[in-house]
N, CA, C and O atoms as a Tinker XYZ file with bonds, in Angstrom:
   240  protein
     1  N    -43.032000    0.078000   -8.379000    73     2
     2  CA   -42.544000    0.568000   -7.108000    64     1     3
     3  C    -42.412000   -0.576000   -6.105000    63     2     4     5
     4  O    -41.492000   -0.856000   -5.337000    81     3
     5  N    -43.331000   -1.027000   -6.280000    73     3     6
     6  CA   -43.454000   -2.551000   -5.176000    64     5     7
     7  C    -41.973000   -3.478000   -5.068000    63     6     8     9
     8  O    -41.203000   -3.738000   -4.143000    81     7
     9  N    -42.039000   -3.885000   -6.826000    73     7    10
    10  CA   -40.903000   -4.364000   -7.177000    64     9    11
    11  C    -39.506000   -3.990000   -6.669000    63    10    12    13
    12  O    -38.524000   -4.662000   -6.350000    81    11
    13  N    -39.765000   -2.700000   -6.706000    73    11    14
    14  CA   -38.034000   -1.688000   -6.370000    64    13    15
    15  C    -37.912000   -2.474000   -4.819000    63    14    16    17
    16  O    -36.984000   -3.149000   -4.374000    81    15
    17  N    -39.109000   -2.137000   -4.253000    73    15    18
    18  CA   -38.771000   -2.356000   -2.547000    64    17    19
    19  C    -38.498000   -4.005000   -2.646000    63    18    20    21
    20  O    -37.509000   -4.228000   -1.949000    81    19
    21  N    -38.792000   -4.744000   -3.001000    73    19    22
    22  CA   -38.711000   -6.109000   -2.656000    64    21    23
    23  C    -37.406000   -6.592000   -2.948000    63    22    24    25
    24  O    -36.837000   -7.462000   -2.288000    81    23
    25  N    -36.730000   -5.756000   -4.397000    73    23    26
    26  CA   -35.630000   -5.799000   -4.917000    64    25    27
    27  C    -34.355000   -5.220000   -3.511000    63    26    28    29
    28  O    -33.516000   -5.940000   -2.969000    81    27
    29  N    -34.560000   -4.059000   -3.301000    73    27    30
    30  CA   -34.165000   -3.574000   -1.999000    64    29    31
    31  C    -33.419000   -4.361000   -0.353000    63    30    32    33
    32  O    -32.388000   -4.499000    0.306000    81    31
    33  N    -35.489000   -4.807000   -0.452000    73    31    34
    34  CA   -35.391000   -5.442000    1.003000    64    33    35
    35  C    -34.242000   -6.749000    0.829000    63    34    36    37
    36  O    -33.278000   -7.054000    1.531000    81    35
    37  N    -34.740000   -7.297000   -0.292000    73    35    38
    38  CA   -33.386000   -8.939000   -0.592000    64    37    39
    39  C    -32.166000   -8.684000   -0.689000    63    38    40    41
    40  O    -31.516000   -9.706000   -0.470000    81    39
    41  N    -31.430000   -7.663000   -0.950000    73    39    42
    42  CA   -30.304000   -6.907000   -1.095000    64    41    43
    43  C    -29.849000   -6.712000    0.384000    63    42    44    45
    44  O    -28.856000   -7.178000    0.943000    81    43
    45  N    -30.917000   -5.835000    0.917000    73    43    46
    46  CA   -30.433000   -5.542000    2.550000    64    45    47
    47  C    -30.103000   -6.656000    3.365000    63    46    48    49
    48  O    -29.196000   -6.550000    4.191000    81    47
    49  N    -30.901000   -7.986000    3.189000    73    47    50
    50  CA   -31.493000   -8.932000    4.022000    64    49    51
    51  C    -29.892000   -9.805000    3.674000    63    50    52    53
    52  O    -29.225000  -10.529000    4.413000    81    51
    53  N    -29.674000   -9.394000    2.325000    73    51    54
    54  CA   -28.204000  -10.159000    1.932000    64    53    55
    55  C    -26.758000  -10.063000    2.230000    63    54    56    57
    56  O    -25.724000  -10.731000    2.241000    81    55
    57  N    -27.229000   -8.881000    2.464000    73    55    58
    58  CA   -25.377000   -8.029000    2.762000    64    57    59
    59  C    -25.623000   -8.523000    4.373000    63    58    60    61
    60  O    -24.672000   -8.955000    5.025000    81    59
    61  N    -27.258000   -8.400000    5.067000    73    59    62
    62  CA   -27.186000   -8.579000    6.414000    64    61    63
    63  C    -26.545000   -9.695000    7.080000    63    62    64    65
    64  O    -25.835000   -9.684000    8.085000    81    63
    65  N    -27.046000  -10.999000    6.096000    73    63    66
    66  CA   -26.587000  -12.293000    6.207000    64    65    67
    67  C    -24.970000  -12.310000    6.015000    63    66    68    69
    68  O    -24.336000  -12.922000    6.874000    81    67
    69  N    -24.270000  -11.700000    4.977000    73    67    70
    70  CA   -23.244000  -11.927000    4.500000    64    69    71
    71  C    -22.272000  -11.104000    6.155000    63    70    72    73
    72  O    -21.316000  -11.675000    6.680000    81    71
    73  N    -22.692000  -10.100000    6.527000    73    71    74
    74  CA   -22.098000   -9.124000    7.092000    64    73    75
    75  C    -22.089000  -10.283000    8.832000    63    74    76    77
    76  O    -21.086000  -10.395000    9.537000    81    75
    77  N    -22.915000  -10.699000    9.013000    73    75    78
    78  CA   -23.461000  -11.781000   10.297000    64    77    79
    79  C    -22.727000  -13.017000   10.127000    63    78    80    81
    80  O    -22.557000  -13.920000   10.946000    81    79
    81  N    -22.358000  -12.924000    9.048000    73    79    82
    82  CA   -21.316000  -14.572000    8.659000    64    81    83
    83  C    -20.125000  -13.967000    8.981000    63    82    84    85
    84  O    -19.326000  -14.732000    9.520000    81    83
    85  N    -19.786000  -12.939000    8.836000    73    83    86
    86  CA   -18.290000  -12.453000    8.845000    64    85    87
    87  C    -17.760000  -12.151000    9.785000    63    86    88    89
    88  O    -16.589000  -12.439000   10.034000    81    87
    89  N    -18.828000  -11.232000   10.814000    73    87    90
    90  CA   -18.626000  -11.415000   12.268000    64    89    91
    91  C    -18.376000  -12.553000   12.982000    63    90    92    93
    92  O    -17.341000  -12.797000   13.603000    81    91
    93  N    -19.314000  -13.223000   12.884000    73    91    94
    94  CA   -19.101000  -14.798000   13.632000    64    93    95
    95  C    -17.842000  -15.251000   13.009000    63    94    96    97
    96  O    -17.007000  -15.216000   13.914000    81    95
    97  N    -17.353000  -15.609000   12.056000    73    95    98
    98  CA   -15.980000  -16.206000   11.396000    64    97    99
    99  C    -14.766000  -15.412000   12.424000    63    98   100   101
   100  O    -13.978000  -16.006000   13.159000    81    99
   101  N    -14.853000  -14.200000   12.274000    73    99   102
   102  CA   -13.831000  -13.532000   13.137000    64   101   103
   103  C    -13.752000  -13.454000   14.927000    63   102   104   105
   104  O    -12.781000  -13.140000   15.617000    81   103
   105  N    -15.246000  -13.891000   15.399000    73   103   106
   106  CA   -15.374000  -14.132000   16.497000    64   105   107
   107  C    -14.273000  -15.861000   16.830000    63   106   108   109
   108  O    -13.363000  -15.997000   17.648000    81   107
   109  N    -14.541000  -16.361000   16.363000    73   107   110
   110  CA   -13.904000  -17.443000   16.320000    64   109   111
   111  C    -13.123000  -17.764000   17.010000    63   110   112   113
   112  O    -12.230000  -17.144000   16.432000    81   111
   113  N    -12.309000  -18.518000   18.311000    73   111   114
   114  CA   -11.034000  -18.696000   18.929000    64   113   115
   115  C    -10.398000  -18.986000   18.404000    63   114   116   117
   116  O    -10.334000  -20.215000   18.430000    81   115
   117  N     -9.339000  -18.300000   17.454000    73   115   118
   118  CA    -7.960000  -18.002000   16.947000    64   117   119
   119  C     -7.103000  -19.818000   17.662000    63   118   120   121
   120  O     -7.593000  -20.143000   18.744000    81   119
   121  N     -6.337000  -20.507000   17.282000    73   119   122
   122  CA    -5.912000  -21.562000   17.692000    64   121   123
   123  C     -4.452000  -21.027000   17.489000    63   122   124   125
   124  O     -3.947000  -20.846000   16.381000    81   123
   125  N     -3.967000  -20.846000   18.430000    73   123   126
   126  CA    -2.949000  -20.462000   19.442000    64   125   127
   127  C     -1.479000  -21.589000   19.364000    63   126   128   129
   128  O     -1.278000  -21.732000   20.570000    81   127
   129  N     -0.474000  -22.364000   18.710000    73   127   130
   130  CA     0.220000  -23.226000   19.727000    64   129   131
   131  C      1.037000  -22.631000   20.642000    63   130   132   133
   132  O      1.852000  -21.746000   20.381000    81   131
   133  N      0.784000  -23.204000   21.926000    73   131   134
   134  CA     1.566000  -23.120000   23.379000    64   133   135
   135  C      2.946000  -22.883000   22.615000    63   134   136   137
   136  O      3.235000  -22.873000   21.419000    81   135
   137  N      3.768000  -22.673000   23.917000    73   135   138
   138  CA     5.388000  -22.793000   23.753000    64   137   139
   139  C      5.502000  -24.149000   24.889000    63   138   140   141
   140  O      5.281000  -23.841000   26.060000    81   139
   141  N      5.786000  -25.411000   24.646000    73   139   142
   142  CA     6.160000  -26.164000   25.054000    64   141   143
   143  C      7.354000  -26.408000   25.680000    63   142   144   145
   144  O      8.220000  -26.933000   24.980000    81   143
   145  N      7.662000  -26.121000   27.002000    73   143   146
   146  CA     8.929000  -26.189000   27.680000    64   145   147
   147  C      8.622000  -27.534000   28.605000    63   146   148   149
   148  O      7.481000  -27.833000   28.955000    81   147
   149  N      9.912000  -28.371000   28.982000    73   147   150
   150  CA     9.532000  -29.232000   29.858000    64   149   151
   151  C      9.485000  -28.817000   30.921000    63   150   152   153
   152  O     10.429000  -28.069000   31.175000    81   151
   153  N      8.451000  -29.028000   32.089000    73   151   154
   154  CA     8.065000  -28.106000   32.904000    64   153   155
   155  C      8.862000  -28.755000   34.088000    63   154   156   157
   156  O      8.041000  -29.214000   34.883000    81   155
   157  N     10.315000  -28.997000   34.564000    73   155   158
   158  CA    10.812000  -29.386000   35.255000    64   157   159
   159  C     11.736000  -28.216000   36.043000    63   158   160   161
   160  O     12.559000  -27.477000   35.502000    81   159
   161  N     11.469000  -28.242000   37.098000    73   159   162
   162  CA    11.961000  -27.011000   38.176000    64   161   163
   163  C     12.875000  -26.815000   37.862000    63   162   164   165
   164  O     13.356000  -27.812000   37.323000    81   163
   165  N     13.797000  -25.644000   37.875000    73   163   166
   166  CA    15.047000  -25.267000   38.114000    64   165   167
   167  C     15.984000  -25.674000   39.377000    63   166   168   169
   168  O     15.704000  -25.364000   40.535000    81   167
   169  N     16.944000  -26.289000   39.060000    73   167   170
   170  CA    17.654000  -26.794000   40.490000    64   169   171
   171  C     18.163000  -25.598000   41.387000    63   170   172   173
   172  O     18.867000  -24.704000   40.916000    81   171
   173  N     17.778000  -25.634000   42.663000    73   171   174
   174  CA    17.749000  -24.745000   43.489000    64   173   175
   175  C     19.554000  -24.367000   43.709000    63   174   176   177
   176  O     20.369000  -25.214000   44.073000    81   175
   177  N     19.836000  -23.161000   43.445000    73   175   178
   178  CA    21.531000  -22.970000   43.897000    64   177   179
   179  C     21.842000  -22.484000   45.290000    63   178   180   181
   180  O     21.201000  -21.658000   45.940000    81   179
   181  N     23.015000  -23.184000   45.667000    73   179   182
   182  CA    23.278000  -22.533000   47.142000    64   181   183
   183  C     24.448000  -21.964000   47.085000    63   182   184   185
   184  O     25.501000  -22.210000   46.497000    81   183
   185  N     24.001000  -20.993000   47.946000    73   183   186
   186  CA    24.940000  -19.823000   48.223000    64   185   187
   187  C     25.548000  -19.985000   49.265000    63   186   188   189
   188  O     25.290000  -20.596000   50.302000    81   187
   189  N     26.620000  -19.227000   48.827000    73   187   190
   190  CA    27.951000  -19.217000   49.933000    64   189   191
   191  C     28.481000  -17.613000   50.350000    63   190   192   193
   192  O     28.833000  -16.828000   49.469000    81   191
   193  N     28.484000  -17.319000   51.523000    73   191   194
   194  CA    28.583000  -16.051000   52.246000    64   193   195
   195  C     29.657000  -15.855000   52.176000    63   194   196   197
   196  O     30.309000  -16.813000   52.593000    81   195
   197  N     30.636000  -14.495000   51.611000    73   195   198
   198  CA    31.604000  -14.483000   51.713000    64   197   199
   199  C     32.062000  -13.224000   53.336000    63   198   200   201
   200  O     31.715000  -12.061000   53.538000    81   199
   201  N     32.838000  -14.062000   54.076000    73   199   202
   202  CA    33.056000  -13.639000   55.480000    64   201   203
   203  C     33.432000  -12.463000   55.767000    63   202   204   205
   204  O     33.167000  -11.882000   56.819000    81   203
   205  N     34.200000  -11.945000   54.678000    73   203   206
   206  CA    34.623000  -10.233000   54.911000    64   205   207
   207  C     33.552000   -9.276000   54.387000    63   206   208   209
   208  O     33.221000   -8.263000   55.003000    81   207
   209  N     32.944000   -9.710000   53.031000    73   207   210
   210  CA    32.335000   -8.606000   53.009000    64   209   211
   211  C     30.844000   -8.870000   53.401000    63   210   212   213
   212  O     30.105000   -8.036000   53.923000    81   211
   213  N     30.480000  -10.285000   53.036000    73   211   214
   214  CA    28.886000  -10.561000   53.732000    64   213   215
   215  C     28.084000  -10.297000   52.432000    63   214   216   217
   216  O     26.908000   -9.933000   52.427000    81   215
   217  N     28.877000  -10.529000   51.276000    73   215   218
   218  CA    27.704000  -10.692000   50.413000    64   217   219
   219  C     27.950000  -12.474000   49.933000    63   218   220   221
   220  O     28.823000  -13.317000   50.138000    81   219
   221  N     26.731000  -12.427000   49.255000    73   219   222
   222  CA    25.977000  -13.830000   48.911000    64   221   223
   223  C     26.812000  -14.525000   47.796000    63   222   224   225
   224  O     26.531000  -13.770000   46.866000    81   223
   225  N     27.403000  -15.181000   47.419000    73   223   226
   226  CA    27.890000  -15.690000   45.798000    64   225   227
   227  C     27.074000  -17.538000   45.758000    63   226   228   229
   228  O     26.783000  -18.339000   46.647000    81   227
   229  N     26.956000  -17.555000   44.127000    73   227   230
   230  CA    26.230000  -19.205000   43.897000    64   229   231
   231  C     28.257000  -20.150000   44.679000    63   230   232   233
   232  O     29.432000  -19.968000   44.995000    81   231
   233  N     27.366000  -20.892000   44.552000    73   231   234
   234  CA    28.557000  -22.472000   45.002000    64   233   235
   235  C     28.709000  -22.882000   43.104000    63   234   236   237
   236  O     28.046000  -22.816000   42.070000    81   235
   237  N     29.623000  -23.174000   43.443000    73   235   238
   238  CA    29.894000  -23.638000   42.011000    64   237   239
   239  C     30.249000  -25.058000   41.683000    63   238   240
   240  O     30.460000  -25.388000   40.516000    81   239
């Protein structure tokens, strides 16, 4: 009987270990690559009012 339990407890104690490794592995920060754009502003466009009706159009 002794035997059974000791047999048992090393079994439990094993899957525990195995199950605690597997968590942590998946905890892990995932390594991600960025999207690399060159981070240079967009050139600002100017607008030109058109006089009759008063809406906005880009300059071209």
């Amino acid at each position: 009987m002794v035997v059974l339990k000791t047999v048992m407890l090393l079994i439990a104690g094993l899957l525990s270990v195995l199950a605690v490794r597997h968590v942590m592995r998946e905890m892990q920060p995932v390594k991600v690559k960025a999207n690399s754009r060159p981070s240079r502003p967009q050139a600002m466009r100017r607008l030109r009012q058109d006089p009759r009706t008063g809406i906005y159009y880009p300059e071209n």
